[in-house]
C-alpha positions as CSV (number, residue, x, y, z in Angstrom):
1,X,2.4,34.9,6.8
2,X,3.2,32.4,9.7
3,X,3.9,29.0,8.5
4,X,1.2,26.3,8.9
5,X,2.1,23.6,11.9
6,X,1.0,20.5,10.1
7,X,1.8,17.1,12.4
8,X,1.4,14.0,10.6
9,X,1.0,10.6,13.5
10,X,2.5,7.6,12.2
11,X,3.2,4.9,14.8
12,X,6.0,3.5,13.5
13,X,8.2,4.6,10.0
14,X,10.2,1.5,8.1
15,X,11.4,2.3,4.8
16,X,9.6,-0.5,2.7
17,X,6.2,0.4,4.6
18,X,3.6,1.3,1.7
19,X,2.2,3.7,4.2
20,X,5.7,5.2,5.4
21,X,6.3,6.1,1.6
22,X,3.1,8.2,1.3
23,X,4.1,9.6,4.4
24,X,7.4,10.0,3.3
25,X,6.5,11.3,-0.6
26,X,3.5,13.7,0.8
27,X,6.1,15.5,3.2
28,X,8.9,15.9,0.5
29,X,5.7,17.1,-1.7
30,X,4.7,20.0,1.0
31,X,8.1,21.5,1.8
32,X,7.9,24.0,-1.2
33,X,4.8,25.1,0.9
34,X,4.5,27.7,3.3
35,X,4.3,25.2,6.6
36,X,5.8,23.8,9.5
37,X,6.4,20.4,8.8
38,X,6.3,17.8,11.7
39,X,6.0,13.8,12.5
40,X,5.2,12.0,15.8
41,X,6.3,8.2,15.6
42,X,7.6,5.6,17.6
43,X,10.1,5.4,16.2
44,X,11.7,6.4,12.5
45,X,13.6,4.2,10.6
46,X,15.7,5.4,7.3
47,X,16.7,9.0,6.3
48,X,15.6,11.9,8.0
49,X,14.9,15.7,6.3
50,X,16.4,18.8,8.5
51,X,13.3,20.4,7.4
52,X,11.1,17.9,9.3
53,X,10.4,17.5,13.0
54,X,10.6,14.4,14.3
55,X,9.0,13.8,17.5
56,X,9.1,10.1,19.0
57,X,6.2,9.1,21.3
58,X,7.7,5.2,22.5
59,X,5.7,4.6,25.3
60,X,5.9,1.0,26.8
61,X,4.1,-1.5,25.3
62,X,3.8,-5.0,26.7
63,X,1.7,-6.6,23.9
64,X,-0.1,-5.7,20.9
65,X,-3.1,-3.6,22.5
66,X,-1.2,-2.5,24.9
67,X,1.1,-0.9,22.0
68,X,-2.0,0.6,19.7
69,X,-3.3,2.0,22.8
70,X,-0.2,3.4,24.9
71,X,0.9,4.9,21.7
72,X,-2.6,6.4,20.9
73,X,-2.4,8.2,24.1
74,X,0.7,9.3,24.4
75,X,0.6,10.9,20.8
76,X,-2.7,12.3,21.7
77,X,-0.9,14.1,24.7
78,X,1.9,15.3,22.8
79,X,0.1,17.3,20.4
80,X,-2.4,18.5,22.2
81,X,0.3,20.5,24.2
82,X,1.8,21.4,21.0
83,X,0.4,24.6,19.4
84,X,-0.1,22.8,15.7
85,X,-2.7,24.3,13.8
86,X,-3.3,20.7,11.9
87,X,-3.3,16.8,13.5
88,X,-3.5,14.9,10.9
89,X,-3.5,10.8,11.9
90,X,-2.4,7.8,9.8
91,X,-3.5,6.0,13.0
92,X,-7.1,5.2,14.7
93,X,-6.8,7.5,16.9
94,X,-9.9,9.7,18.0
95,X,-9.3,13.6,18.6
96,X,-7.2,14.2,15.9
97,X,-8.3,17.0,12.8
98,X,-7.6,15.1,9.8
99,X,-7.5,10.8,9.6
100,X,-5.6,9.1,6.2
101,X,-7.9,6.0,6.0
102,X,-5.0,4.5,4.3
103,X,-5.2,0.8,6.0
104,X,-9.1,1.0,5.3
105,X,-11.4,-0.3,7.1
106,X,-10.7,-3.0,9.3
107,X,-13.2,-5.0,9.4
108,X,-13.4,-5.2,6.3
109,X,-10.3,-7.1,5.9
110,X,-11.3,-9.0,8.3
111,X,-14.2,-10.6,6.4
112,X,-11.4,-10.8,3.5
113,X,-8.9,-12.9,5.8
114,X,-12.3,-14.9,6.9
115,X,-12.4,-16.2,3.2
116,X,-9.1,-18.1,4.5
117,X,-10.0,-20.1,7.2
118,X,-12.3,-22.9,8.5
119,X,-15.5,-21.7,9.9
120,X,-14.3,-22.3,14.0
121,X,-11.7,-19.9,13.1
122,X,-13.7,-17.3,11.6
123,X,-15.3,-17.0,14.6
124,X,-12.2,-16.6,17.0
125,X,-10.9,-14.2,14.4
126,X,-14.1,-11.7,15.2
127,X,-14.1,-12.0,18.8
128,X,-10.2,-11.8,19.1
129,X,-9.3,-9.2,21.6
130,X,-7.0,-7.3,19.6
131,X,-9.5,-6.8,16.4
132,X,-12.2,-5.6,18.1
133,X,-9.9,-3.3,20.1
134,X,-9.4,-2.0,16.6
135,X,-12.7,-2.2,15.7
136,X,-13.6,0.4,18.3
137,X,-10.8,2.6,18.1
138,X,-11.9,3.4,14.8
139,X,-15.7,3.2,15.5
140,X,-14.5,6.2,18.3
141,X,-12.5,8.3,15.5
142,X,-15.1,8.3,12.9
143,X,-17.3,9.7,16.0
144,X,-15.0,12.2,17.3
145,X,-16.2,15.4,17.1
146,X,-12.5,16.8,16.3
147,X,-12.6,15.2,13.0
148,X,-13.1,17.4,10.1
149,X,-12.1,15.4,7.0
150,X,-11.3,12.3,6.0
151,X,-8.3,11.6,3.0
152,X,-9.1,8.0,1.2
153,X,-6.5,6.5,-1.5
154,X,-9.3,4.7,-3.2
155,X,-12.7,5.3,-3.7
156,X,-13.3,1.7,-2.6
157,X,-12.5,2.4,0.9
158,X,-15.0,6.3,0.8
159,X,-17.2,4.0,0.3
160,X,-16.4,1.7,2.6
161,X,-16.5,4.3,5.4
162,X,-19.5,6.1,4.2
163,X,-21.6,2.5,4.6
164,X,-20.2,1.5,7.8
165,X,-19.6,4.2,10.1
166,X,-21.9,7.0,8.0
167,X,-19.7,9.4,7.8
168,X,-21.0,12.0,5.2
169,X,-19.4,12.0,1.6
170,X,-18.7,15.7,1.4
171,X,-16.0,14.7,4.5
172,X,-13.9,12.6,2.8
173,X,-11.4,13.2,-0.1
174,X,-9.9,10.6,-2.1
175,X,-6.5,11.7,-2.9
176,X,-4.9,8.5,-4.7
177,X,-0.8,8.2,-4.2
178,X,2.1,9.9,-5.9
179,X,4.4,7.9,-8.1
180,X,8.1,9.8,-9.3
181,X,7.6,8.8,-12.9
182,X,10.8,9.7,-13.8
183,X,12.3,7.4,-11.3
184,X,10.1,4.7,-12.1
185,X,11.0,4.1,-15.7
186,X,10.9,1.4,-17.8
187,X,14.3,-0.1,-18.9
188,X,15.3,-0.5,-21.9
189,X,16.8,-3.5,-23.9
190,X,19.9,-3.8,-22.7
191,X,19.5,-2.7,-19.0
192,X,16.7,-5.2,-18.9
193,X,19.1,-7.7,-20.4
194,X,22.2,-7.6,-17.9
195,X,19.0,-7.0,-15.1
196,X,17.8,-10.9,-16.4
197,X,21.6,-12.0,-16.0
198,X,21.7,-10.9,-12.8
199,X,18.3,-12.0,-11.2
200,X,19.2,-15.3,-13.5
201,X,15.9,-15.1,-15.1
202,X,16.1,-16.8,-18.6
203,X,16.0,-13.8,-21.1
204,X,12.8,-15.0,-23.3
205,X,10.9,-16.2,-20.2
206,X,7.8,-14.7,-19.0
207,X,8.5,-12.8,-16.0
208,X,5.8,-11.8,-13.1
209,X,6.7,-9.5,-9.8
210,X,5.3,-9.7,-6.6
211,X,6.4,-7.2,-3.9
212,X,4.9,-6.7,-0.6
213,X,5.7,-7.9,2.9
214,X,2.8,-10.0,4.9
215,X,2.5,-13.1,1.9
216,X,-1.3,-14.0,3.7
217,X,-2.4,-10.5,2.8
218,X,-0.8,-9.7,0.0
219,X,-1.8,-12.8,-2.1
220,X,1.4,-14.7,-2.5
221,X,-0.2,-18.3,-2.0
222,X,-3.1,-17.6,-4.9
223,X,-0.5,-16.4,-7.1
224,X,1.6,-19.4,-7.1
225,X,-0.8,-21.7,-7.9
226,X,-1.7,-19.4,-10.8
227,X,1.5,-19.8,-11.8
228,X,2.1,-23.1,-11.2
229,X,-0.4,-23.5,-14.3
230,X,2.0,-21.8,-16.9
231,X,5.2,-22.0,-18.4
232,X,5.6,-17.7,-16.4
233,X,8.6,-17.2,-13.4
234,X,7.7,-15.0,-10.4
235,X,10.2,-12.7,-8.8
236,X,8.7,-12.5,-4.8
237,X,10.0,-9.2,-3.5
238,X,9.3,-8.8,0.4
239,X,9.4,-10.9,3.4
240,X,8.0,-13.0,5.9
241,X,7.9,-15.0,8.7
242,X,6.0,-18.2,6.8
243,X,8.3,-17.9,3.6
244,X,9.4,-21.5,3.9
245,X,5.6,-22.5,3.9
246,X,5.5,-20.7,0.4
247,X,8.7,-22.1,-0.8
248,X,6.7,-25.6,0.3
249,X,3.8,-25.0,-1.6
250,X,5.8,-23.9,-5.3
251,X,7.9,-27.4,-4.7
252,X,4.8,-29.3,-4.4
253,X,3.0,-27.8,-7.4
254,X,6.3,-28.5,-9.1
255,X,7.5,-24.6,-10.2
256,X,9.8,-24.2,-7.2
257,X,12.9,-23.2,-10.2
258,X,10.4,-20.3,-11.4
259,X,9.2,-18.9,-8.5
260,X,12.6,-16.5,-6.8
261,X,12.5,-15.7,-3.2
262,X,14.5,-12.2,-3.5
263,X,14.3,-11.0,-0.1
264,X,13.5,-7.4,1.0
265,X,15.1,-4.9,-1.3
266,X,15.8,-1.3,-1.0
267,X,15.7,-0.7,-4.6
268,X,12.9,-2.0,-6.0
269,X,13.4,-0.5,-9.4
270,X,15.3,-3.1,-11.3
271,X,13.4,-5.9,-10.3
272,X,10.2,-4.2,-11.6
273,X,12.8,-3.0,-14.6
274,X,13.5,-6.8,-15.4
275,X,10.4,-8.4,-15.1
276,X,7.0,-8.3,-17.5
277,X,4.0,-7.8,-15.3
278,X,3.3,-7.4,-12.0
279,X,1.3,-10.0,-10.1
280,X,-1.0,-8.7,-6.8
281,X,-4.3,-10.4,-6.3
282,X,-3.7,-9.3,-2.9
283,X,-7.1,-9.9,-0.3
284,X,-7.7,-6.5,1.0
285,X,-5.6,-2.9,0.1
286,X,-6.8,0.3,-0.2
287,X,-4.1,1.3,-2.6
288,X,-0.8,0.1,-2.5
289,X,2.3,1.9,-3.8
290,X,3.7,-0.9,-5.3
291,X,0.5,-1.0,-8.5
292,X,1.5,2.5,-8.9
293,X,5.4,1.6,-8.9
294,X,5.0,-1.0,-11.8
295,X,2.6,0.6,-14.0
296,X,5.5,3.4,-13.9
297,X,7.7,1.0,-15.0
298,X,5.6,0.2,-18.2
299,X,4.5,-3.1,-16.4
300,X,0.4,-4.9,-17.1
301,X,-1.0,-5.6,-13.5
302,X,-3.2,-8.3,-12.3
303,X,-4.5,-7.5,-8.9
304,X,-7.9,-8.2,-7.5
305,X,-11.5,-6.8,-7.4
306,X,-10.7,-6.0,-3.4
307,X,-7.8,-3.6,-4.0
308,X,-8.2,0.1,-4.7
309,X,-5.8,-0.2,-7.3
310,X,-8.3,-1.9,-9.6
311,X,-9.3,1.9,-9.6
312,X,-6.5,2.5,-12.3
313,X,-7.1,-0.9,-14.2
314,X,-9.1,-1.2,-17.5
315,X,-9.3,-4.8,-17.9
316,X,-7.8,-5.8,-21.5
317,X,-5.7,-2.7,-21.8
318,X,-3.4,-2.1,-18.7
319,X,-3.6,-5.1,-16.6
320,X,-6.7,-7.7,-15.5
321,X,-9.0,-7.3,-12.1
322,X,-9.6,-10.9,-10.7
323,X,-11.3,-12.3,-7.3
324,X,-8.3,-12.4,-4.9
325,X,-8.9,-16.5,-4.6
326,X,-9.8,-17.3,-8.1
327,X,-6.8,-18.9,-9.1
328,X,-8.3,-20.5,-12.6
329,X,-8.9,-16.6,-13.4
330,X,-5.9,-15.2,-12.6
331,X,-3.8,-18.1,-14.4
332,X,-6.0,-17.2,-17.3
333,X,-4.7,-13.4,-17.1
334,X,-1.4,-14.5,-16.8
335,X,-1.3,-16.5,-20.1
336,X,-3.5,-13.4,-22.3
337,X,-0.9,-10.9,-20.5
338,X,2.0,-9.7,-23.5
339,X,5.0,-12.1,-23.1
340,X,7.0,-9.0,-23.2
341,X,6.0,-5.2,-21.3
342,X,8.6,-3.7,-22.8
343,X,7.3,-2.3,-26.4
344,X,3.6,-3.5,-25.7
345,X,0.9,-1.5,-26.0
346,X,-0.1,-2.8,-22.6
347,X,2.6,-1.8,-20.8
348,X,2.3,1.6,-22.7
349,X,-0.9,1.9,-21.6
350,X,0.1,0.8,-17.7
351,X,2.8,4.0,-18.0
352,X,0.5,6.3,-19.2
353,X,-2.3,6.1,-17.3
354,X,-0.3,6.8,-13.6
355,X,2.0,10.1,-15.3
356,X,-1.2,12.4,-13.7
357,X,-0.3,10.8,-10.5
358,X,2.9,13.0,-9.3
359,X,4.1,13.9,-6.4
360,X,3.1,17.6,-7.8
361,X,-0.7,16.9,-8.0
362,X,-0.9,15.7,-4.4
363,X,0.7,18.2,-2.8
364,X,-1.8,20.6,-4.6
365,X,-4.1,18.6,-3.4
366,X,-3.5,18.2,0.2
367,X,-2.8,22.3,0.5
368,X,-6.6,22.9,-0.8
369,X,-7.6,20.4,1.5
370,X,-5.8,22.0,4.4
371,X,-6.5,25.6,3.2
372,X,-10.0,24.6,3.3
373,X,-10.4,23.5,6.8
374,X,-8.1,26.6,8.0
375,X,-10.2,28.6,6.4
């Protein structure tokens, strides 16, 4: 039987991207299938598989819609000379077969980021050229007639798409991401103890982990001044351009020595391995890698009630769902979380309830999807 030309469209592939890892995971998933494996990017950053065809689409781009929508094009272009038998887009780009709604749904987290600002700006943030460029690229996808199915990490963001574009149920999938659980392991007491040496993290303190790049987003300023309200360190993992404005704000609430800038790491693993929870109350995420990542690790999570990762939360018994700007909440979480993961029936519970989630189970479930629409 010929092999299956698959093409998955990412615009651009970093290796501490959320969505590069999914992208990254999924493909190492599908090579023990029967297909052609291939990937149009900008560019590609990190390791490369010889079984995987990497085709770069760098058009010039002389500003941020000028990027989305050279790249668009030009990707559009390429595989429609290409004979592949499936498109399937992590971008907004309309034509293609299949489109991973794993950013969600922009605006969205636009009225998220709104929650941020004073009312003038909320207004320049909905009329800004480059969102609503956005806007109706993915207005024109959802009304493509090429489309065929939809994949969604979260039923948050099916929803999402079903209420604001009406696209019909029985078109999208949610196929939540793979974790390697037996990569993603929690340490035991004396790896955890030379890890605490190293990271300089006192060995009975209570120890939180933030990772993600884009601190606005991702919640970093919400969950320093839930920290700054208990005795708990924070290990940031990640970067960003405004990190000396969150430096700032932990010396002025007066926790600057427990809150550790760490920088963007390669390895995660041992940081989740040393630390006791990991905190996320992030403002808008369909699902990201990082919830699945901890709870691997044996770690309780505290994220928020706009994340699809609260999908895998029961409050109480693997982690805490909060508003993403309710810091009196999430402080309150932070002190009722175990002072330890490791041994805890939290953190027992965190492990347990991500070991369905392998790399195994979405790969079955991307072929059925795949066979379907062939079919």
């Amino acid at each position: 039987m010929k092999a299956c030309r698959l093409v998955i469209v990412r615009q651009k592939y970093r290796p501490d991207g959320g969505a590069e890892r999914f992208v990254s995971r999924a493909l190492e998933a599908l090579e023990q299938h029967n297909l052609d494996l291939n990937v149009i990017t900008r560019e590609w950053q990190g390791d490369t598989n010889p079984n995987w065809h990497i085709h770069l689409c760098n058009p010039l781009k002389l500003g941020r819609i000028s990027r989305e929508r050279g790249f668009a094009g030009s990707a559009r272009a390429l595989w429609q000379k290409e004979p592949f038998d499936l498109v399937q887009s992590h971008e907004r780009i309309p034509g293609c077969d299949i489109y991973r709604a794993g950013d969600g749904v922009h605006r969205r987290w636009l009225l998220q980021r709104a929650r941020l600002l004073p009312e003038w700006r909320r207004k320049w943030l909905f009329s800004n050229r480059y969102h609503r460029y956005v806007m109706c690229a993915e207005r024109a996808m959802y009304a493509a007639p090429e489309l065929k199915a939809v994949i969604c990490n979260a039923e948050m963001i099916k929803q999402e798409i079903i209420d604001d574009f009406g696209v019909p149920a029985d078109k999208i999938t949610v196929i939540y991401n793979a974790i390697d659980n037996q990569k993603f392991m929690p340490a035991d007491a004396r790896q955890r103890q030379l890890l605490r040496d190293q990271y300089r993290i006192p060995q009975q303190a209570h120890c939180l982990i933030f990772v993600g790049s884009g601190f606005e987003r991702k919640g970093l300023a919400a969950a320093i001044r839930a920290l700054a309200a208990t005795d708990s360190h924070l290990l940031v993992v990640g970067k960003d351009k405004a990190e000396k404005r969150y430096r700032a704000l932990a010396q002025s609430l007066g926790c600057s020595h427990r809150v550790h800038f760490m920088g963007v790491q390669k390895q995660t693993l041992p940081f989740y391995q040393a630390a006791d929870a990991l905190l996320l109350p992030t403002l808008y995420d369909p699902l990201p890698n990082v919830i699945l990542e901890a709870m691997a690790c044996g770690l309780p999570v505290i994220t928020s009630t706009t994340c699809g990762g609260a999908e895998f939360i029961t409050p109480g018994q693997n982690g805490f769902v909060t508003d993403a700007l309710d810091v009196t909440a999430i402080s309150t979480t932070i002190q009722v979380l175990p002072r330890q993961a490791l041994g805890s029936s939290m953190g027992e519970a965190a492990r347990l309830r991500i070991m369905s989630a392998t790399p195994a189970h979405l790969s079955k479930q991307l072929i059925s999807l795949y066979n379907r629409l062939l079919d």
